[in-house]
N, C-alpha and C positions, 0 to 999 in steps of 0.2 A: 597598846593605847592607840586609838584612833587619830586622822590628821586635823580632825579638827579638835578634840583634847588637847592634842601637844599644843596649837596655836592657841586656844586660849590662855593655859598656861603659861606658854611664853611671852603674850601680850598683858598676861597679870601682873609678870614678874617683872617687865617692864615698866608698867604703871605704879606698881608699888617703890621701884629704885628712882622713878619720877618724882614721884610722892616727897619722897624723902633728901634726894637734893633741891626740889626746888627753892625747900627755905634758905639752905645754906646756900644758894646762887644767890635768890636777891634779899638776904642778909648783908651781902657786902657792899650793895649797892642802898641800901638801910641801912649798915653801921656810917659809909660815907656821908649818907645826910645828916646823923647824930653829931657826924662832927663838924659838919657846917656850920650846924643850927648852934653846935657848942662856940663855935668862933663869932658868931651874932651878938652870942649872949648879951657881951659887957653894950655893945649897943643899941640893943632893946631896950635897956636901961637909962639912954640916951634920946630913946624918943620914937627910932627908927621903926614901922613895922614892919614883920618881915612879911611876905608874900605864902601864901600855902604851896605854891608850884613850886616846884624844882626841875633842874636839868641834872641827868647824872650817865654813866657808863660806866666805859673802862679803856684805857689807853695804854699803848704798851713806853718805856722812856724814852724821852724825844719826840712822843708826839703831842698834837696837838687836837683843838675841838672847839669850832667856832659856833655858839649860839645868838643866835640873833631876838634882839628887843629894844622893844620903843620907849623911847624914857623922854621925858618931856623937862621943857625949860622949865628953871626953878626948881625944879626937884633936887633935892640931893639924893644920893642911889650910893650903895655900898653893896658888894658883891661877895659871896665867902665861899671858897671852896675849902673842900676837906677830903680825905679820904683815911680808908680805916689801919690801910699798912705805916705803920708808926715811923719807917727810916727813908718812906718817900717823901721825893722833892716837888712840890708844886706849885703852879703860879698861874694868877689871873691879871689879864689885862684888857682893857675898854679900847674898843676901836670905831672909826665913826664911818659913817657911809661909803665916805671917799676911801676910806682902807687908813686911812694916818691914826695915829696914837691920840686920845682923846686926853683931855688935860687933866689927867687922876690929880685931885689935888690930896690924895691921900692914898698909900698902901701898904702892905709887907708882907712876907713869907715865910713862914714859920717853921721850916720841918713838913709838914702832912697839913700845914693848914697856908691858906693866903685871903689878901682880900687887896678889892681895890673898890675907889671911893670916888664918884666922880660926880661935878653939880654941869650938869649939859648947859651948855651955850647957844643952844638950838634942839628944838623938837625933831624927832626923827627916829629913826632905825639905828641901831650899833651893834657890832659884835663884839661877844664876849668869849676872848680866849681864854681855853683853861689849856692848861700845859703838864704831862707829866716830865718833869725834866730830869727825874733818875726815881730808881724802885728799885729793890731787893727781886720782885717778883715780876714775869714776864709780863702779866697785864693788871695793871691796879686799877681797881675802882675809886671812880668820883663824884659829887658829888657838888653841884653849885645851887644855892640857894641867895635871894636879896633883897631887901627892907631899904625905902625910904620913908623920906620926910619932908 
């Protein structure tokens, strides 16, 4: 077999083993929004719409992942994370320009799911921490999606 034979072969066989993980990579990064959008639910039903955009990854436990957005007075804003590994721990929290704790007037953490609730006191930029705070598995994927009103 010639040198260029074997390369294309071996660049086949590559593309093919590509091929075929790349669903199940960002499957889990897709099941994570499933379960976001499944924590919205009961407040879609409440009024809230949710956004088409998402933020997602993957963090190893103990860390963290700050996204940023602009949420405006008088909105109400609820934030859901999820992810797909069923015995991790995760949490989201609202932070405001100045780095201080924004006045969630609502949240909670469920196992694999969390959300937090917050009606802004001022137009502006915030970040939105998401936290893996324990996992079975060295990096879980997540998954933050959010709807106001």
């Amino acid at each position: 077999m010639n040198a260029f034979v074997k390369t294309l072969l071996c660049t086949s066989s590559l593309l093919a083993a590509l091929v075929v993980l790349q669903p199940a990579i960002l499957a889990s990064v897709d099941d994570a929004q499933s379960f976001a959008l499944q924590a919205a639910e009961p407040y879609v039903k409440e009024g809230f719409q949710v956004r088409e955009d998402y933020w997602g990854g993957d963090l190893g436990s103990g860390e963290k992942k700050a996204v940023r957005q602009q949420l405006f007075k008088g909105n109400e804003y609820w934030f859901w994370l999820g992810t797909e590994v069923d015995r991790a721990k995760v949490s989201v929290h609202i932070y405001d320009s100045d780095g201080k704790l924004a006045e969630e007037t609502d949240g909670w953490e469920k196992g694999h799911f969390a959300a937090a609730h917050v009606i802004p006191k001022t137009t502006g930029s915030y970040f939105i921490i998401v936290s893996v705070e324990e996992s079975p598995e060295e990096r879980t994927h997540w998954a933050l999606v959010y709807g106001f009103r």
